[in-house]
N, C-alpha and C positions, 0 to 999 in steps of 0.2 A: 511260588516254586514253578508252575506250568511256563507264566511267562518269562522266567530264567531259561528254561529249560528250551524253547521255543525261540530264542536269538540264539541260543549254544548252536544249534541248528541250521539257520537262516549263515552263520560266520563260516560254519563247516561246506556247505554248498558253495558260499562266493570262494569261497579259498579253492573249492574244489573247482570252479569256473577259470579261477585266475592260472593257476597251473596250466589247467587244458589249453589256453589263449596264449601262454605263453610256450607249450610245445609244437604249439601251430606255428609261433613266427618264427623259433630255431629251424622247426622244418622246413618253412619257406626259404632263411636267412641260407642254407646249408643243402638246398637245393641238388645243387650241384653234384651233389657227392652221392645220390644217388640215381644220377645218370646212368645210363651205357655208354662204354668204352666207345661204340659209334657215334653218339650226339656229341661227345664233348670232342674227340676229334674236329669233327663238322663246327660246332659253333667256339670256335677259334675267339677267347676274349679280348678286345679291342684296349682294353685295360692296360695290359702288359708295354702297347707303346711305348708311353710314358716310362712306365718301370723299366723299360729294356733300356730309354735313352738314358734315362740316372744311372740306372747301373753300369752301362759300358765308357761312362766317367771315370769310374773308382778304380785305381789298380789294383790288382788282386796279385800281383808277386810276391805275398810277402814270403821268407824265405823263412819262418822261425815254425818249419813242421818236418816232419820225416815222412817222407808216401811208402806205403805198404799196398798190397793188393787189397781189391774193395770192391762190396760188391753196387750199384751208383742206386740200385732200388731200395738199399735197407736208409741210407743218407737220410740225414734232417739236415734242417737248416745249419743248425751247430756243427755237424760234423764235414758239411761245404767249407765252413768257414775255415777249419780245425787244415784244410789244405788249402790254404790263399784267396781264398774267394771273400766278396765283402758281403755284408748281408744283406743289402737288396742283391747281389747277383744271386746267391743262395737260395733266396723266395721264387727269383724269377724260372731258376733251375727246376725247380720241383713245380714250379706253375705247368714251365714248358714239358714236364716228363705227364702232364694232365693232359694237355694237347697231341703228345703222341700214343694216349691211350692210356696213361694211369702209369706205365710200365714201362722200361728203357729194354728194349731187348737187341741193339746192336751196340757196339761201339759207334758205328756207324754215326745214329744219331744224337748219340753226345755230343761227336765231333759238328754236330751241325748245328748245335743250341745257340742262340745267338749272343749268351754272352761272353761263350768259348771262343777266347780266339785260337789259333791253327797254333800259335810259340805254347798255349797252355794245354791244350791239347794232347800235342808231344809230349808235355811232362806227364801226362796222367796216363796216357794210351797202355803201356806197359803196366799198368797193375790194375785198370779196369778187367772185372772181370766176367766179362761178357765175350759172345762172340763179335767178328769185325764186320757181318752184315748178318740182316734179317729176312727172314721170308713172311713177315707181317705183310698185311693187306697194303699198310703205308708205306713200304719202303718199295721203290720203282723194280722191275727186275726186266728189263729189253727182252720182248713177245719172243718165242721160237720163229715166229711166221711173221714178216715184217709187211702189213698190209697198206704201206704210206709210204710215199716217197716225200722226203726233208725237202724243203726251200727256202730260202735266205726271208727271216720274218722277223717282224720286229711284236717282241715279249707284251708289251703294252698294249698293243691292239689285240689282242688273242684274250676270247670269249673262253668260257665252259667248255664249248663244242670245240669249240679249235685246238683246247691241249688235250682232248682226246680224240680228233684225228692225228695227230702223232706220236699215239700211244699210251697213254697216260687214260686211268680209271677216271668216271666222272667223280669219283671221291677227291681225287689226286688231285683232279682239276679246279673243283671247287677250294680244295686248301692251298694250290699256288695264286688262286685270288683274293683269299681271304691274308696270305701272308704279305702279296703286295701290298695291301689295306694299310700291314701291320708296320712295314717298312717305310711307311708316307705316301702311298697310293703308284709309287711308277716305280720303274728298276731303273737305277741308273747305272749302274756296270753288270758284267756276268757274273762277278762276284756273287752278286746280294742272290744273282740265281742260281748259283753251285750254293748256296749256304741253307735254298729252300729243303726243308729236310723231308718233303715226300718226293726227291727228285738225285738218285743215289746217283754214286761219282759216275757208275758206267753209262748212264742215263745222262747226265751231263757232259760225257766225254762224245755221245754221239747228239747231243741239239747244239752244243758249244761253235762250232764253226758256221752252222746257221743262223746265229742268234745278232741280229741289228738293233745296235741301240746307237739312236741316236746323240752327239757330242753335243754339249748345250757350247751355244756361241759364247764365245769370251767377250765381255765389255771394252769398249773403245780403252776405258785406264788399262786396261791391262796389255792390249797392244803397246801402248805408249811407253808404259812400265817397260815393255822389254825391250821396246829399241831404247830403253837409254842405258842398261846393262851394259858395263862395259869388260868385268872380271868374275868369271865364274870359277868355284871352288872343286875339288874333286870329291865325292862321297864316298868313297872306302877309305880315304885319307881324312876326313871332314874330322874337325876336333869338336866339344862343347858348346864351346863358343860361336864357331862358324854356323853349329844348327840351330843356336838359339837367335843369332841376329838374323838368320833368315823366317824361322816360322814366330819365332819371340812366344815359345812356350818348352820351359825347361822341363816340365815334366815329360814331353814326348821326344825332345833331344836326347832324355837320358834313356828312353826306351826304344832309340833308331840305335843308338849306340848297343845297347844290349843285343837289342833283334840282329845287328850285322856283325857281332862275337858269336852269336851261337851259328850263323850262316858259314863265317869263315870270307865273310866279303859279299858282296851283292853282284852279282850275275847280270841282273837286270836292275832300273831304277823302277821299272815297274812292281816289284817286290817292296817297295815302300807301303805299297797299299796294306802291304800284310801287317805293316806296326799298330797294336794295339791302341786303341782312343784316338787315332790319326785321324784328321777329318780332312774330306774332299779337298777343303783350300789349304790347310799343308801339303799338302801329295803334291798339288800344282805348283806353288810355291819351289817344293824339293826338285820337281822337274824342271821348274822351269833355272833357277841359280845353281843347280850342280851340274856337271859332269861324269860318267863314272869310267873308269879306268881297270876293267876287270884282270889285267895282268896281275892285283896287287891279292888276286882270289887265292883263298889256301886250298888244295884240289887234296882230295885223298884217295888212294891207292886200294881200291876194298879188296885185293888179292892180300894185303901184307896189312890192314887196318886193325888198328887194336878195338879192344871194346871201348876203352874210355876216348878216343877219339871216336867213334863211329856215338858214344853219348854223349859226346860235345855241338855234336854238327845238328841243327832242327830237324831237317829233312830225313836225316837218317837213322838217327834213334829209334823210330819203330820199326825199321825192319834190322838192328841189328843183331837179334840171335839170330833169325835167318842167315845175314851175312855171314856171320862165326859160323854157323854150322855148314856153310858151303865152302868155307875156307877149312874145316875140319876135313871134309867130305870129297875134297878136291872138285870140285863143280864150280861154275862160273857164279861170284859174289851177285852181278848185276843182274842177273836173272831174276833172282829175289825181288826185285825194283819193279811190280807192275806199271806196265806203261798207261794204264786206267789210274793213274794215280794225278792228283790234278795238278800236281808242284814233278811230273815228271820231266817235262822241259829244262824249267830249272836244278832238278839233282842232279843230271847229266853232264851241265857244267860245271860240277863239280867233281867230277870222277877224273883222276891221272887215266892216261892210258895210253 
């Protein structure tokens, strides 16, 4: 009986051993999650590359949901998905709202998530429900006293110290290098650095005209390629077919097509850049065999614009109750249009007037 009694014993301690070993490695495994809101800013995981590249693969258009206002912090994974997003962009969404502190607190940096593009954006901007910027530590807000005068620099050579002499917190600074990291180690357009999300649009509207990025040189085939072009197509006329023999990938012909319906015509060829999953050597490709022809642009009139046109058009969908209600209010529509806004170049060519 003693020696029954005495393994009952010895079984109840190893159990009780195993347990404890085993809430040590959850705690280790899930680390993470009892961080501060500053560390996990700060250490930015290298992980997500990868995840960001699969995911900005996947279209996430699908059309079989209704949007209602929402608010992006109560969101799981499932409920991403439940408005067009695939499930790794879902994951990476809720990764990416860990990196700006656990907590989405502008629209702002939705719009800046990288697997948002600017056409899905638009859909959602209207029933996010957040405000459109933050006064968080992370989002940039241009000093009262500006103690730095701008000079034409190129992004890649610029240290810790260098994006906070013009302006930018050493936090800020450290996360537009850790997001370089994230993007493959260099910028290669101003894009990739208006889409950094501790670097807000008016902050990007005043480094944007300093900013030198170097063109990478074109290879000899590709000079050669072009002097033997002999017929270039027009791109707001371009059909299916004309954009699939030139990039020979149907899924991003039918998403230049969508993206220049919701535009009402392309302004610039530049603006290609903005089609979703578009990669570098399509864009060149599109620049280099079209043409564009912007007489064939549908311009709208925001003094006499209805609503469902003014939700037809990308660019202007989010400010259109503002519009309606300066059209109610008798006040000039365009006003409403900050010129801080980074597609204002482009609305402009849209507007009759």
């Amino acid at each position: 009986m003693s020696l029954r009694l005495k393994l009952i014993k010895e079984q109840r301690i190893g159990v009780l051993l195993l347990l404890g070993a085993i809430f040590i490695l959850e705690a280790f495994l899930h680390f993470d999650l009892f961080q501060s809101k500053d560390i996990v800013v700060e250490k930015i995981p290298l992980s997500l590359t990868k995840e960001i590249s699969e995911a900005n693969r996947q279209n996430h258009f699908s059309k079989n949901y209704t949007l209602v206002n929402f608010d992006p912090n109560t969101y799981t994974v499932n409920d991403w998905q439940k408005i067009g997003f695939s499930p790794k962009q879902s994951e990476v969404i809720l990764k990416y709202k860990n990196i700006v502190g656990g907590k989405f607190t502008s629209k702002e940096q939705i719009q800046k998530c990288f697997v948002i593009s600017d056409e899905k954006y638009a859909e959602l901007a209207l029933y996010i429900q957040l405000p459109e910027k933050s006064n968080e530590e992370y989002s940039t807000q241009l000093p009262k006293t500006k103690t730095y005068r701008l000079h034409p620099f190129n992004p890649n050579d610029f240290l810790v110290e260098d994006w906070q002499k013009i302006g930018f917190s050493p936090k800020q600074a450290e996360v537009i290098l850790k997001y370089k990291n994230i993007i493959g180690g260099k910028f290669t357009s101003k894009e990739q650095i208006q889409k950094c999300f501790v670097i807000s649009n008016e902050k990007y509207a005043e480094i944007a005209p300093f900013l030198q990025i170097p063109q990478q040189k074109e290879p000899p085939e590709t000079i050669v390629a072009k002097s033997e072009q002999t017929e270039k197509k027009e791109l707001n006329s371009a059909t299916f077919k004309d954009l699939v023999s030139v990039i020979n990938d149907a899924s991003i012909a039918g998403k230049i097509l969508s993206f220049r319906k919701g535009l009402g015509g392309f302004v610039s060829k530049e603006q290609i850049k903005e089609v979703y999953d578009i990669t570098p050597e399509m864009v060149g490709l599109i620049l280099e065999n079209f043409t564009l022809d912007v007489s064939k642009v549908h311009k709208i009139n925001l003094n006499t614009a209805t609503e469902e046109e003014l939700q037809k058009q990308i660019y202007l969908r989010r400010y259109k109750q503002k519009i309606l209600s300066a059209q109610k209010n008798g006040t000039n529509p365009e006003n409403e249009i900050p010129k801080s806004d980074p597609k204002y170049s482009f609305i402009v060519m849209y507007l009759e007037r």
